[in-house]
N, C-alpha and C positions, 0 to 999 in steps of 0.2 A: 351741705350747702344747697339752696335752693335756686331753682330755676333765676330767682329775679337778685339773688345773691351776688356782689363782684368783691373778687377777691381786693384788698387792700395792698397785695404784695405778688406780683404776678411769681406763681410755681415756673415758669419758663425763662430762661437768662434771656433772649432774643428778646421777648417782650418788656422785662425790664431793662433791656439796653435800648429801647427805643427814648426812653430818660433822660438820656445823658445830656448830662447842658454845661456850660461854665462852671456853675454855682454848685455844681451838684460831683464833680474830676477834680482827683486832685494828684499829684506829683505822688508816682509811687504804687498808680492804680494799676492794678493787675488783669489785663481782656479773660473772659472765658479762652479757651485753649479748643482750636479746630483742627479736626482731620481731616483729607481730600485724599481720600483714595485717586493715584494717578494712573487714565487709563490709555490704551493706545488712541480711545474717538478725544479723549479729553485733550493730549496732543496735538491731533491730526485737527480736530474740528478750532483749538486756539490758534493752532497757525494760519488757518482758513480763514479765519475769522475776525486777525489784523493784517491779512492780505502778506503773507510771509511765505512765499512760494520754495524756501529755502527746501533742496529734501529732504536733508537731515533730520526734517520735520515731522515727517510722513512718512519716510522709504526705509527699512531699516536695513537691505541690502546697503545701501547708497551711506546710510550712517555709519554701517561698520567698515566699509571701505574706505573710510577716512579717517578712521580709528576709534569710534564710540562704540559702547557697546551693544548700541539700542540706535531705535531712534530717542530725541529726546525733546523735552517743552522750550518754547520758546520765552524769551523775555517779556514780550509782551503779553503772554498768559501769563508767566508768575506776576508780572505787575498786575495785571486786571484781578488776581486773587488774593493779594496781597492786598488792593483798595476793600475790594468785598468781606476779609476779614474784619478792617479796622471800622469799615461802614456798615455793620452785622451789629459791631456791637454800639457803633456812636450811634445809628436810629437811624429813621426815614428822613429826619429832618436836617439831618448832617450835610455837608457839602467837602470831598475832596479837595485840600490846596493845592497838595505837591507830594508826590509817591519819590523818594531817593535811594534805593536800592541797588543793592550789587549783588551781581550771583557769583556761586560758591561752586558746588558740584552737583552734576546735572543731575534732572529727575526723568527718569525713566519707567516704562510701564510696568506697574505691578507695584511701583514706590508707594508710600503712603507721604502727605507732606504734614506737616504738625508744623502749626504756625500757634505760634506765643507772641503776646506785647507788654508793654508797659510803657505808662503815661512818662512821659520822663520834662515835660515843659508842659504850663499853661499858664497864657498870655493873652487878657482880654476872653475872646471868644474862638480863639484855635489853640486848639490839644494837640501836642505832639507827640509821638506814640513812636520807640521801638519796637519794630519787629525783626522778625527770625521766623522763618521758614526750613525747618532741617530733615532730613531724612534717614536711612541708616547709613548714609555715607557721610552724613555731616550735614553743614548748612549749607543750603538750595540758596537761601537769599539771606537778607540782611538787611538794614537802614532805619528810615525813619517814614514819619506818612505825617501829614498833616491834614487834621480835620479841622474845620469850621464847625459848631455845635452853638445852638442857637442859647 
């Protein structure tokens, strides 16, 4: 291929999920599949970061004293990476409805998370998408996301 050459079919799934539109989803569609390595700053820096001073969060003396075995992530990281999943692959142009998750068992440092989805509603111009978030203890999270996709 040459310098002035564009590919037809982008070789990167990221770039061809920036695509996604109404016309183009449909019931049944399957997200690329992501890993996150989970770390203790990845933790420490999401609790920080939706202002969750909890110590469970950060301390991990202070979490095993209350019986975890770690410290562990908070809900509002897995939400914020649960959005970044399903907006990774619907595109730049996408817009967040509504994240409805539940969690499952904690993730803890050293975890890795594997989030999978699937389109399971589209309606007009928002795709609904389960996810699942699981680790080797099982599922981290769980629910639904809604996108807007132009």
């Amino acid at each position: 291929m040459s310098a002035g050459d564009v590919p037809t079919t982008p070789a990167d799934p990221a770039t061809a999920a920036a695509r996604v539109t109404a016309g183009t989803v449909a019931v049944g569609t399957e997200l690329p599949s992501l890993e996150i390595p989970v770390t203790r700053t990845l933790i420490v820096a999401g609790a920080m970061a939706s202002r969750d001073f909890e110590p469970v969060h950060h301390d991990h003396l202070v979490a095993q004293e209350r019986g975890s075995d770690d410290l562990f992530m908070n809900i509002l990281t897995t939400n914020g990476l649960v959005g970044r999943f399903v907006t990774d692959w619907a595109g730049p142009a996408a817009r967040l409805r509504g994240i409805d998750i539940r969690l499952g068992v904690p993730a803890y440092p050293g975890d890795t998370l594997a989030f999978s989805g699937r389109v399971v509603d589209v309606r007009d111009r928002v795709v609904t998408v389960a996810v699942r978030a699981a680790n080797a203890r099982g599922d981290h999270a769980s629910g639904t996301v809604e996108v807007e996709v132009p």
